[in-house]
C-alpha positions, 0 to 999 in steps of 0.5 A: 271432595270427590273426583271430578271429571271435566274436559280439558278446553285445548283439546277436549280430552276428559282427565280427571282432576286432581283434587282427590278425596283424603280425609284427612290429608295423607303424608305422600309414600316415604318409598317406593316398591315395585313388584313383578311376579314371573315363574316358569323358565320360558317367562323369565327368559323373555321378561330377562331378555325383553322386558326388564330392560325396558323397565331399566330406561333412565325414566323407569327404575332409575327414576323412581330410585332418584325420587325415594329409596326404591326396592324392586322385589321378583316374585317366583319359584326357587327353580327360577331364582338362580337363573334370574340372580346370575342374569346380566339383566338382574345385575344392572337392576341391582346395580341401581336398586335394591333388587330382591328375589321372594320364593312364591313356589307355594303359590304357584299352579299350572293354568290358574296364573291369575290367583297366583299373580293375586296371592303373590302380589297381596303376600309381598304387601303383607309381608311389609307389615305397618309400613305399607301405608308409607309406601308406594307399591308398583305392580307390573307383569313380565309381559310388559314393554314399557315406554321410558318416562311411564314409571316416573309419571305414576310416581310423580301421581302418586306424590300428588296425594293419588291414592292408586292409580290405574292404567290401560294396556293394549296387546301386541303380537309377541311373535313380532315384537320378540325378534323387533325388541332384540334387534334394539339393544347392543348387549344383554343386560343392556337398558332399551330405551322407547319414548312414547311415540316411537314404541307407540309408533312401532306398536300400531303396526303389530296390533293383536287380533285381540286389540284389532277385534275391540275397535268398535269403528273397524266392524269387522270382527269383535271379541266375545268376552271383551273388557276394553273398547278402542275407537280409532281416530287416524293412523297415529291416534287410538282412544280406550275405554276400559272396562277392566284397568290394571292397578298399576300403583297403590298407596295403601290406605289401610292394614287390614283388608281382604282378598276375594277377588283379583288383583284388578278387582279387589286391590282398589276398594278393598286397600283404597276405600276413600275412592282417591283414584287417578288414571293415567289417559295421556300415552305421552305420560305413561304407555305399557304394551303387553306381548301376547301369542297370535293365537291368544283369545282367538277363541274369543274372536267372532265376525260382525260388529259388538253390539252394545247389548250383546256386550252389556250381557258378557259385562254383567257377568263379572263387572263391579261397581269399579269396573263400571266407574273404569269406562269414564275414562277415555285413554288417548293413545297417540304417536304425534300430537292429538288431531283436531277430530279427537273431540269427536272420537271421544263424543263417538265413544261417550255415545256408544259407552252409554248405550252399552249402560242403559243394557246393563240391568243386572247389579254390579258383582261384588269386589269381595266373593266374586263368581270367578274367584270363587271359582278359581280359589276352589281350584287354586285349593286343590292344586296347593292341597299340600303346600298351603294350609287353610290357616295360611291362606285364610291368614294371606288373604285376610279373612276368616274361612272356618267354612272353607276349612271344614268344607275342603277336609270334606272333599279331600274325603269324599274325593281324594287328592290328585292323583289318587282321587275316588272313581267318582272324582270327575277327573279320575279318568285321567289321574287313573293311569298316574295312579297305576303307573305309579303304584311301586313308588307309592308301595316301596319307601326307597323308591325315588321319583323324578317330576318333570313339567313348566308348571306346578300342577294339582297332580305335582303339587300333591307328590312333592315332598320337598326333595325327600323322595321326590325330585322336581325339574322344569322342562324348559331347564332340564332341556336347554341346560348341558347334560353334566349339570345333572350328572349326580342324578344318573340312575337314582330313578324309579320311576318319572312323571312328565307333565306336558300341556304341548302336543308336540311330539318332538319336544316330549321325546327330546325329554324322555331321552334326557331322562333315560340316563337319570332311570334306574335299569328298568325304571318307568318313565309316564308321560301324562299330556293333560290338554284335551284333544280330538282322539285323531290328533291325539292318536297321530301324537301318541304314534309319533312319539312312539316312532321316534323314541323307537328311533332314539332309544336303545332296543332294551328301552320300549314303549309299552302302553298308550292310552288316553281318556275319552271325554264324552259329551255325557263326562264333560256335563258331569264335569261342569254340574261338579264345578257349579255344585262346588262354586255354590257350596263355597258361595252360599253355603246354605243354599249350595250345601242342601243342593249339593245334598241333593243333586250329589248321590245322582250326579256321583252316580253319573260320573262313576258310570261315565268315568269307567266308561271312559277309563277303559280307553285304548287306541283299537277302540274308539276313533271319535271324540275328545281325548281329556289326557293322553298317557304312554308308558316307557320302560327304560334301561338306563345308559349312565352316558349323559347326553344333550347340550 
């Protein structure tokens, strides 16, 4: 029978009933199994500090251990394990849980932190084999502050016979939420306990830009790629309508299933295909906030109101048939008890969502091959080149991909892999001078290298060898961590590759000047930044960092090369037809592979000629444009002396 929607007659609120659609009945999960993935020092730190006490509150995890036996298993790098194990927070987890830790290194890429969640979150699913269909999985993000009592109401749904359960989550600014949540625990490791409507509460006054921008009745401002919609209705009142909600439970109902979207896209029709869903609308039962940047989507953020057209355009491009059944719901956040103008705060919000569905012409997007993930699959390819066989993934997110196969073995030939790709790869301009600067280690095999970034990134996934000859560290560790701890690598070092996505100089050089003592006499030291930039900024950045480890660094220790990779317009187009060209190619093969035929030969020619033009880039010669990647060389003779913390 399906899932019938009504209006709850005290307070016209629309729920969905419970009467869901299994046939025949399912026996309700036997256990339950919370997953949060979390990698990279600076994200465990503030889940560690802020996030895993919340979830440590007597109606979170201690509830779910009361109803079933429950195992809560963090997904992330082996670098970041050891920190999470001894964390006091990890301690008084496992104290009340069975708390495990799953290594994800293979999994993990800088800047594509969506697939990653995916794949990470379908590897721990798998690797329960037959028993998942016993089991009740939980899915939660680092960021997340959750409000006490909202895990033992998703189970409490689930043992009802729900087969997945979504929810919507509203964004606050992390920079005021950080100071705020520690200022609200007495010791580290210690549970915060929030009800709803005190976190809600506090929440209202720390919206983010983002949240603020989706209130169709504040038109100030609106997000241009939006997938939620708020109405608000007093001061202690919000009403959501979500486009796309997060999975936040799931009874799978199948074994065999296939990944080829998302997370939030795929999880429901494709381990749930009855359609037995339920949404948690009432804040009182279940609220989740997310810490998120000031400065998150701000490029999204636009002035004027969100017209229902404009937004049924962006919702074409990526919306399923779930994410179009999602906005049913109307989601009532609420600090004190519902007012009495609620009823027509919702009928306000049936309005405006139907507008915006009488604009929305175009078919939904399928759940499985959808454009993004394509998109992000194809470089989540690239970047795990060497720590993930096509085999494997094909066998992680359970589908068939001889395709894939023989079409990645085909551009690793025509382009190379990072950072030793072909002229005529779109990125070569910027993984060149690696390439050069690298050429000793690649010659000599006693030579040793030291890889240091945050993030796992095309370039570092490709020369990790496992410890062979290269050694990896996190910045953020490497930084924070006392000097001594690293004593056994002083002076067993080549040459080093920093990987950096900040443009603050201070930061970079604190790096090199750690590093120094772990070079060989005369070792190389690259600092690869790979953000783009104006070429103005970028040349202020490079200066600094030239002045200030002239001023840091022994005399014998100099910088001797700077130099950056333009981006011109023409690049940038050469850059974007590449990547339509790939997504058309694994999309539809027959009809992207003939293109590819086709436009290929020109548009090679094309990126070769701009890719030496721009590779030529020295600071004496150009003060206009962007700068793709910004490069400085470091000889170094090495001081055994360790410094720092």
């Amino acid at each position: 029978m399906p899932t019938v929607r009504s209006r709850d007659a005290s307070t016209g609120l629309r729920t969905a009933s419970e009467s869901y659609r299994t046939n025949p009945p399912r026996s309700p999960p036997n256990t339950v199994k919370v997953l949060l993935p979390v990698w990279g020092y600076r994200y465990v730190k503030q889940f560690l500090e802020l996030g895993l006490p919340t979830l440590l509150a007597p109606g979170n995890v201690p509830a779910l251990t009361k109803a079933l036996p429950c195992e809560f298993e963090i997904l992330t790098s082996s670098e970041d394990a050891t920190f999470i194990g001894q964390h006091p927070a990890f301690l008084s987890l496992a104290g009340i849980c069975k708390a495990t830790i799953r290594h994800i290194d293979r999994l993990i890429t800088a800047g594509n932190s969506a697939t990653t969640l995916t794949l990470a979150y379908v590897d721990a699913i798998r690797a329960s084999g037959r028993s998942m269909l016993d089991t009740c999985f939980i899915f939660l993000n680092s960021d997340y502050i959750v409000a006490d009592g909202s895990l033992a109401s998703v189970l409490a749904r689930m043992q009802a016979g729900a087969g997945a359960i979504l929810a919507g989550n509203f964004q606050v600014i992390a920079e005021d939420a950080t100071p705020w949540l520690r200022g609200q625990t007495a010791r580290e490791g210690a549970p915060m306990t929030f009800p709803p409507r005190a976190l809600l509460r506090w929440a209202f006054g720390h919206l983010h830009p983002a949240t603020l921008a989706n209130i169709v009745n504040l038109p100030v401002s609106h997000n241009a790629h939006t997938n939620r919609l708020f109405w608000r209705v007093d001061r202690d009142t919000l009403i959501g309508r979500f486009y796309l909600m997060h999975v936040i439970s799931l009874h799978p109902e199948v074994a065999d299933f296939n990944i080829g979207a998302s997370w939030d896209y795929s999880f429901v029709p494709e381990m749930c295909p009855s359609g037995n869903v339920s949404a948690m609308t009432d804040s009182d039962d279940y609220l989740v906030v997310e810490m998120q940047p000031r400065d998150h989507e701000s490029e999204f953020l636009r002035p004027d109101p969100l017209r229902p057209k404009v937004l049924a355009r962006t919702l074409c491009e990526w919306t399923t048939a779930r994410h179009r059944q999602n906005v049913d719901y109307s989601i009532v956040y609420h600090a004190d008890d519902p007012p009495a103008a609620i009823s027509a705060a919702i009928a306000t919000a049936d309005a405006y969502v139907a507008q915006v569905s009488r604009w929305l012409r175009r078919r939904p997007q399928p759940h499985y091959g959808h454009p993004y993930w394509l998109g992000t699959i194809a470089a989540f390819r690239e970047a795990t080149a060497q720590r993930i066989s096509a085999e494997e993934f094909g066998a992680l997110v359970g589908m068939r991909i001889q395709r894939g196969v023989w079409i990645e073995r085909l551009r690793t030939l025509l382009f190379g892999a990072p950072p030793r790709v072909r002229p005529w790869h779109p990125r070569w301009p910027d993984y060149r001078p690696i390439t050069v600067g690298l050429a000793d280690f690649f010659a000599a095999p006693d030579h040793r290298l030291l890889l240091i970034s945050d993030a796992r990134t095309a370039v570092s996934a490709t020369l990790d060898d496992g410890g062979k000859r290269v050694t990896r560290l996190q910045a953020s560790p490497f930084l924070q961590t006392a000097a001594e701890r690293y004593k056994d690598l002083a002076g067993i070092f080549d040459a080093c590759l920093v990987e950096s996505d900040t443009h603050d100089p201070a930061r970079v050089c604190a790096l090199v000047e750690r590093i120094v003592a772990l070079m060989k006499d005369g070792g190389k030291i690259l600092i690869f930044v790979h953000d783009e930039q104006p070429i103005d900024q970028a040349e202020r950045f490079a200066a600094e960092v030239k002045l200030t480890l002239q001023r840091l660094l022994p005399s014998s220790t100099s910088v001797n090369e700077v130099r950056f990779a333009a981006a011109s317009r023409l690049r940038l187009e050469s850059r974007r037809m590449y990547a339509r060209l790939a997504m058309a190619v694994h999309r539809r093969p027959w009809l992207g592979v003939p293109a590819a035929a086709l436009l290929g030969v020109p548009l090679t020619l094309l990126t070769l000629i701009v890719n030496l033009l721009a590779g030529r880039g020295k600071w004496t010669s150009l003060r206009r444009g962007t700068a793709s990647s910004l490069h400085v060389v470091v000889r170094t003779r090495a001081s055994r002396a360790l410094s720092g913390p």
